[in-house]
C-alpha positions as CSV (number, residue, x, y, z in Angstrom):
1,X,-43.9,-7.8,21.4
2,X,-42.8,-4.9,18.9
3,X,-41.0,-5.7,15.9
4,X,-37.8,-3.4,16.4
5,X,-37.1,-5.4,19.3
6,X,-37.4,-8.9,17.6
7,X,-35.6,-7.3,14.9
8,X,-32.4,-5.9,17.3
9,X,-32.2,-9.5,19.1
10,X,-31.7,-10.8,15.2
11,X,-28.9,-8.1,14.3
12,X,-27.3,-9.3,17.6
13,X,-27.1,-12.4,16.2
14,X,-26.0,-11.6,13.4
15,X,-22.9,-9.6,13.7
16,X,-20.0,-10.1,11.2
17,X,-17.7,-12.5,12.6
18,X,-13.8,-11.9,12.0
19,X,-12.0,-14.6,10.4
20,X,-8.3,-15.3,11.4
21,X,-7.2,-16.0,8.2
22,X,-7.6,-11.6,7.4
23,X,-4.5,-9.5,6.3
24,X,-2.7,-8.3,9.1
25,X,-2.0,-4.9,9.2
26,X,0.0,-1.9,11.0
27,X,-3.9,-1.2,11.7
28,X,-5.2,-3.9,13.5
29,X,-2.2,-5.0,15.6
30,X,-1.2,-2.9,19.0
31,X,0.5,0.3,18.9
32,X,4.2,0.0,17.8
33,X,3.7,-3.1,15.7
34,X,6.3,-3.7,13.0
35,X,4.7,-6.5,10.8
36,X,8.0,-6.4,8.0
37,X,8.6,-7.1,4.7
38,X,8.2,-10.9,5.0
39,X,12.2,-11.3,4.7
40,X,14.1,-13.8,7.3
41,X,16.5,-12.2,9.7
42,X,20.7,-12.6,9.2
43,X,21.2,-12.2,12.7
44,X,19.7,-11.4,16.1
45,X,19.9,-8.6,19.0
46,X,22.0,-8.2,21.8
47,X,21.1,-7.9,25.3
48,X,22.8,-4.1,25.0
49,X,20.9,-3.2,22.0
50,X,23.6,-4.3,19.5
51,X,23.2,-6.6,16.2
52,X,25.1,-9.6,15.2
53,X,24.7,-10.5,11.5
54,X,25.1,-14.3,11.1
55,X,27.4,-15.4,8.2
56,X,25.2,-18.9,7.4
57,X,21.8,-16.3,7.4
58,X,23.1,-14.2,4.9
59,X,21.8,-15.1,1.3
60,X,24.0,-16.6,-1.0
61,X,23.2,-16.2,-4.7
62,X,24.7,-18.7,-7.2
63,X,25.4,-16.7,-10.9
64,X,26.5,-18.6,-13.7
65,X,28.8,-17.2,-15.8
66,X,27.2,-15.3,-19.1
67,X,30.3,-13.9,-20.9
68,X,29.6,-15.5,-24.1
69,X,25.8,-15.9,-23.9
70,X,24.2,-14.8,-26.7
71,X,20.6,-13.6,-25.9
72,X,20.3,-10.2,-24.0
73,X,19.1,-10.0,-20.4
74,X,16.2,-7.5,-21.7
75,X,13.0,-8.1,-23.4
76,X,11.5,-5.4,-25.0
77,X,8.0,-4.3,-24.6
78,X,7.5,-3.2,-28.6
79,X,8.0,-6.7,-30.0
80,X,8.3,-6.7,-34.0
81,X,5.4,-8.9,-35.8
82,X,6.4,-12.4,-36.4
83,X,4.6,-14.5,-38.5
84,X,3.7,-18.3,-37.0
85,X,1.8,-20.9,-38.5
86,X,-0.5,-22.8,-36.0
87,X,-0.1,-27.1,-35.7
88,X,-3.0,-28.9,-36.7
């Protein structure tokens, strides 16, 4: 028996076996596949091709109020040196 063949039955084998846990992709799904950007929907589609927007979907952010708060929202990149001691 030669050894290509022997060695063609092993590659059969041998072939790399896709995992379901890989990224899913505009690639690898069917043709007109619209994966999205992992946000929940506010509403759903009409039968007509309309779209209602749901009032308990939408997000509702909670902001305290910050009038007199002292520190700034931004944090600068170029920090000054600041000396520390370390605990022992």
């Amino acid at each position: 028996m030669p050894l290509g063949l022997i060695m063609g039955i092993g590659r059969a084998f041998r072939r790399k076996r896709t995992s379901s846990l890989d990224i899913l992709t505009s690639k690898r799904s069917p043709k007109g596949y619209y994966k999205g950007k992992n946000c929940k929907p506010t509403g759903f589609h009409t039968r007509k091709g309309g779209y209602i927007v749901v009032p308990e979907k939408l997000p509702n952010y909670v902001v305290p109020d910050l009038t007199d708060f002292k520190l700034k929202p931004y944090v600068s990149q170029c920090t000054s040196e600041v000396a520390s001691t370390e605990a022992v």
